[in-house]
C-alpha positions in Angstrom: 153.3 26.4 196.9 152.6 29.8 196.8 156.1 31.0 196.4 156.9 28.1 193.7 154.7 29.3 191.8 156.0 33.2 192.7 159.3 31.9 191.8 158.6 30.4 188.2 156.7 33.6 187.3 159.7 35.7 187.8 161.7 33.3 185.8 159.3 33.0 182.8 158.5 36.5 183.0 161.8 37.8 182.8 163.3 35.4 180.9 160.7 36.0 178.0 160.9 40.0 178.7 164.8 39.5 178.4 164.6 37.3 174.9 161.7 39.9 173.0 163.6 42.8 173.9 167.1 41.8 172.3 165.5 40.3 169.3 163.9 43.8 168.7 166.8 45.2 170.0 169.1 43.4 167.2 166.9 45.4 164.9 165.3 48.2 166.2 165.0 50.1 163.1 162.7 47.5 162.3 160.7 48.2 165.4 160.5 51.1 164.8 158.6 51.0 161.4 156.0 48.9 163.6 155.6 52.1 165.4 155.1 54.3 163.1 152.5 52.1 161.8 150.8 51.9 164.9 150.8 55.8 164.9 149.7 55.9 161.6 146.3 57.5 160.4 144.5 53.8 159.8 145.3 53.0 163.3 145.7 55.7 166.4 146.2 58.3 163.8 149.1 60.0 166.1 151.5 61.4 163.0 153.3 64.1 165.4 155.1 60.7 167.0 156.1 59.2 163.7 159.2 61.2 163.1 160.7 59.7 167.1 159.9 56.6 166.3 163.3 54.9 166.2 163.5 56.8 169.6 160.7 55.5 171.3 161.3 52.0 169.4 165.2 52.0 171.6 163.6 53.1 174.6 160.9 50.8 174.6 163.2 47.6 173.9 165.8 48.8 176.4 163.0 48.9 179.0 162.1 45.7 178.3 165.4 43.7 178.7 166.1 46.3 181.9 162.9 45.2 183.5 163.4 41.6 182.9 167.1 41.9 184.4 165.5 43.5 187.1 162.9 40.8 187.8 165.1 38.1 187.8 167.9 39.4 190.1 164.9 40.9 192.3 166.3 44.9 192.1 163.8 47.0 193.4 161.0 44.3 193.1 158.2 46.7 193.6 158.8 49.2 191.2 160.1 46.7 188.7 156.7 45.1 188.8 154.6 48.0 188.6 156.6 49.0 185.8 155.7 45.3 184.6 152.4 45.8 185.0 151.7 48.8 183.6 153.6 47.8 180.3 152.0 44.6 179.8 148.6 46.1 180.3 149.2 48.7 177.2 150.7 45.8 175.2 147.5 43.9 175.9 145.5 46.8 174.3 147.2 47.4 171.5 147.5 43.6 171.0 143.9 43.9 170.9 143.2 46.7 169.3 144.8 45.2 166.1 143.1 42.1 166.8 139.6 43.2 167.1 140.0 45.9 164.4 142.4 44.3 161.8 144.7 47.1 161.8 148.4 45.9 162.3 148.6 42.2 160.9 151.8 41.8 163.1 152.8 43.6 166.5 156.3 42.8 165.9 156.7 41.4 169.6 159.7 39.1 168.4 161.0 41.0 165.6 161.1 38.6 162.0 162.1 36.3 164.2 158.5 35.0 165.3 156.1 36.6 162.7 152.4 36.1 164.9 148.9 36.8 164.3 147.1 39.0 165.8 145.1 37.1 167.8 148.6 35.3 169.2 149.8 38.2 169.7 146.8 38.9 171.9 146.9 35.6 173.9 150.3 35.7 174.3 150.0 39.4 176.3 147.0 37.9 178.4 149.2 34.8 179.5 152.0 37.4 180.1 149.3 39.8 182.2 148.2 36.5 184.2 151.6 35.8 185.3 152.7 39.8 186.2 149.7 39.9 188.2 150.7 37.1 190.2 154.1 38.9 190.9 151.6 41.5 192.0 149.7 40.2 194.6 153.0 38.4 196.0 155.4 41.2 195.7 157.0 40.6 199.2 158.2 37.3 197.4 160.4 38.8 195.2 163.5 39.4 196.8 166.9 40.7 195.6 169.5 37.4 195.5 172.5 39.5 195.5 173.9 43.0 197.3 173.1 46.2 196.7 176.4 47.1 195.6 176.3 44.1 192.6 172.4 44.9 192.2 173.1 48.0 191.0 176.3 47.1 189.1 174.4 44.9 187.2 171.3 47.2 186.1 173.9 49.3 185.3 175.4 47.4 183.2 172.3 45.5 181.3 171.8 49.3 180.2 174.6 50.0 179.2 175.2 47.3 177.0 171.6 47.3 175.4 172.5 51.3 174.5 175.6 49.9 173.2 173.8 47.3 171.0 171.4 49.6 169.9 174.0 52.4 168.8 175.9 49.3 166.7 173.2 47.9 164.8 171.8 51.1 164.0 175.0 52.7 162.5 175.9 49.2 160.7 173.7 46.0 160.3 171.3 43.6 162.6 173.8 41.2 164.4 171.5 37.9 163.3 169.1 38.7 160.0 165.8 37.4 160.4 164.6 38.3 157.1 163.9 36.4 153.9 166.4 38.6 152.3 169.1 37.4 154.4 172.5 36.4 153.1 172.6 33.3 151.1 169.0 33.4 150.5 167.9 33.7 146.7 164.8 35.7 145.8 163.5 33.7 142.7 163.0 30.8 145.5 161.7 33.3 148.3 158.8 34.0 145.6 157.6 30.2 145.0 154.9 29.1 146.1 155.1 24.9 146.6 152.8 22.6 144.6 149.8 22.2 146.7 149.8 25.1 148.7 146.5 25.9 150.1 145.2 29.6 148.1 143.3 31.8 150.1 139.6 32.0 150.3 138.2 35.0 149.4 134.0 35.9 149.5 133.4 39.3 147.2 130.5 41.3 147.4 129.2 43.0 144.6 127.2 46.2 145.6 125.3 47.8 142.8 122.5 50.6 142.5 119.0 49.4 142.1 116.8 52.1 142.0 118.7 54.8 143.5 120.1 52.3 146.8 122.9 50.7 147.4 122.5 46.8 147.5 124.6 44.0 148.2 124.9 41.0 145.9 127.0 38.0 146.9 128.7 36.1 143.4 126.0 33.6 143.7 123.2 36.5 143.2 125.0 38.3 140.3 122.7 36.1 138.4 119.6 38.2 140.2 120.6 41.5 139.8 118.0 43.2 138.0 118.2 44.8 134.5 119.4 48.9 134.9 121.4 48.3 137.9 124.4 50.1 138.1 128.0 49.1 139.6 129.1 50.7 142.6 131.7 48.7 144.6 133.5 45.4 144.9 134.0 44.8 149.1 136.4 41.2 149.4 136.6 38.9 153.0 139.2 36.7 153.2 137.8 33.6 154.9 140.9 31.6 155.0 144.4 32.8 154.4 146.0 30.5 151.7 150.2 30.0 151.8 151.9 33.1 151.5 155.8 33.4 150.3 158.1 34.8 152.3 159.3 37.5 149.2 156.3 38.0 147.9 155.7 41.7 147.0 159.1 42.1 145.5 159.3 43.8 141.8 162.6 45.8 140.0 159.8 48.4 137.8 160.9 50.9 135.3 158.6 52.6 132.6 155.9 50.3 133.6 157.5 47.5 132.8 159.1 44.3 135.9 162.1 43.4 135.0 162.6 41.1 137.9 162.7 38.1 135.8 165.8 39.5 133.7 167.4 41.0 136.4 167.8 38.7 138.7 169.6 36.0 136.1 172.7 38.6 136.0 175.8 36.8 137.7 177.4 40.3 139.0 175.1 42.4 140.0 175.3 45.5 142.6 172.0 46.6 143.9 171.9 49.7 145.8 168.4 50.2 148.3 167.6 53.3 149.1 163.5 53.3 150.1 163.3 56.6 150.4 166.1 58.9 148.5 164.5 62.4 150.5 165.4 60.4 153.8 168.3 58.8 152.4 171.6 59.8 154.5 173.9 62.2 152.4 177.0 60.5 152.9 175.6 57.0 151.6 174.2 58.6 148.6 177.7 60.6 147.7 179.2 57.2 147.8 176.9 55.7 145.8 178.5 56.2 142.2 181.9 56.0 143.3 180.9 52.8 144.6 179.3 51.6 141.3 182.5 52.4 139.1 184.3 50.2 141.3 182.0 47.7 140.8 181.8 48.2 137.1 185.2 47.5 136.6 185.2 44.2 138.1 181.9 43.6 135.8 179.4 44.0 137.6 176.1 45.4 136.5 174.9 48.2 138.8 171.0 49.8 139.3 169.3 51.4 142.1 166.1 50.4 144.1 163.6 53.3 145.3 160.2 53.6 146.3 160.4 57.6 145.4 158.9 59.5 142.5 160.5 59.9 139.0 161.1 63.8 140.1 163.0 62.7 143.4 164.9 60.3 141.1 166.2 63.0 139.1 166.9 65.4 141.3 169.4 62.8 142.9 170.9 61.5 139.8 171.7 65.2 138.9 173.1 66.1 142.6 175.1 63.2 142.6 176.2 62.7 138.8 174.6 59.3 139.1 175.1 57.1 136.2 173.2 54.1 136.6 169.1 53.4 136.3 166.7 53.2 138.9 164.2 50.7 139.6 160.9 51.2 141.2 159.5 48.9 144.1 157.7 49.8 147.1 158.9 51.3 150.0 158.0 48.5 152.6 159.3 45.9 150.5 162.7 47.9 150.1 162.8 48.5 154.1 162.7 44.5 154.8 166.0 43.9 152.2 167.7 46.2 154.4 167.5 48.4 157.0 170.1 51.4 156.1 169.0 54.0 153.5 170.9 53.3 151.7 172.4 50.2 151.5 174.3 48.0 149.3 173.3 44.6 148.1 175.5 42.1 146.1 173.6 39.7 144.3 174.7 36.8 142.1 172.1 35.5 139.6 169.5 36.2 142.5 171.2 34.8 145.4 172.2 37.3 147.6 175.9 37.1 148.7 176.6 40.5 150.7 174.7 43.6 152.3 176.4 46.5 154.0 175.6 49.7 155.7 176.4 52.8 154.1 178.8 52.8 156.9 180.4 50.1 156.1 181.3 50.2 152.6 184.9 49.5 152.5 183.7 46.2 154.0 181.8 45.2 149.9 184.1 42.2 148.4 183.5 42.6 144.6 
């Protein structure tokens, strides 16, 4: 009994370590915007790590399918499961660290391709920790099932094909899009939000200066409140989270005005991402009018989509000779569209029909 249940702890744990590393691996820039987050100043407040964050984000995800290789084809059993062990402990923590502290409202364990709470998140690294630790105690159960020679051939091998899948999707696109902004999806339906969808439940506190202190008023008091006092804050709890769509933070701004609604009715229309045009590569960005000429003569209409400021803007239009407008929408929205800064995004009347890489831009079919 003993080793059966050895045995199906191997298999589950290395078969689940296997499957959340390539999803993150299939988009590790993704991953890596999870990092950052976590080193953020909310969170750990660790900024000097921010900048290697795609670099600890590939390392991390190769670990993880490496380890799970190992585990199942039992190389080096003990190291393999202290290296386990020591992983899933810190996953455990941060798990519930955002938990506890409502900090990161999704670890990213499984990429967009699972979005989980928190608290799943959480439960899911405790069941993981309950099975490593099994391994643990019956380490001298976990034996290698082939050679040594095809051992190491093999862990070899798993790392060098997760380096290569990490250099591809990188330099060009995820090879299976998780996101709502996927090819063939369109936006206007992204944003709906079905009849009879339950809203969220929000309790607001009022607090207010009575006196020279600081009270707190819930909305059924504001009756109370006594004559003189003065408004300080507004603090809201969400009670129950109502239905949330999966585009739902998505605006095309310019002179303070969305012109979403318009925009997204045009039948041709080329829209080039670039979140952050100071961290945008040079090489996309040269391409970028060239690119929209082209288009333009086959009538499409062409704009830009930044989250920089109107001085950034500029500065870039002038450098480049850039013709067309810019739109503003925020960064993190921009970064789930697409992953390469910048990138290029063929819409038709909303639906979006083709995204590429500034790599891969002889690849766009106008």
């Amino acid at each position: 009994m003993k080793n059966i249940i050895t045995q199906f702890s191997r298999i589950f744990v290395g078969i689940l370590f296997i499957i959340s590393g390539l999803i993150k691996l299939n988009d590790p820039v993704g991953f890596s915007y999870k990092l950052a987050e976590y080193f953020s100043e909310p969170v750990f407040n660790m900024p000097i790590f921010v900048p290697y964050a795609l670099a600890i984000a590939l390392f991390i995800v190769i670990l993880e399918v490496f380890l799970g290789v190992m585990l199942l084809i039992g190389f080096k059993s003990k190291l393999t499961i202290w290296l386990l062990l020591l992983l899933i402990i810190k996953f455990t923590f941060l798990t519930f660290y955002s938990a506890y502290f409502d900090v990161v409202k999704d670890c990213g364990c499984f990429g967009d391709a699972l979005h989980l709470t928190p608290w799943q998140s959480f439960t899911k690294d405790v069941v993981l920790l309950f099975f490593i630790l099994i391994l643990f105690v019956n380490m001298k159960l976990v034996k290698p099932i082939f050679s040594d020679k095809v051992q190491n051939s093999l862990a070899l091998l798993s790392v060098a094909l997760c380096a290569f899948m990490g250099y591809w999707v990188i330099n060009h696109l995820p090879l299976k899009d998780f996101r709502p902004y996927k090819v063939g999806n369109n936006i206007q339906k992204g944003m709906e939000i079905p009849e009879g969808a339950p809203k969220s439940v929000v309790e607001m506190t009022f607090i207010y200066k009575v006196n020279g202190v600081d009270k707190e008023f819930t909305e059924k008091d504001l009756s109370n409140i006594p004559a003189g006092a003065t408004f300080v804050d507004r603090k809201d709890k969400v009670i129950s989270e109502g239905y949330v769509p999966p585009i739902h933070d998505f605006v095309m701004e310019k002179d303070g005005s969305d012109y979403k609604e318009e925009l997204l009715q045009e039948p041709k229309l080329l829209m080039i991402v670039a979140y952050d045009l100071a961290l945008a590569n040079a090489d996309g960005l040269a391409k970028m009018e060239q690119i929209s000429k082209a288009a333009s003569a086959k009538g499409y209409k062409t704009i830009a989509m930044t989250g920089s400021t109107p001085d950034e803007i500029a500065k870039i239009k002038k450098q480049y000779g850039i013709t067309f407008g810019f739109y503003f929408c925020d960064a993190t929205s921009l970064k789930t569209i697409e992953r390469a800064n910048p990138s290029f995004v063929i819409l038709e009347k909303g639906t979006i029909k083709q995204k590429v890489h500034y790599n891969d831009t002889d690849d766009l079919v106008f």
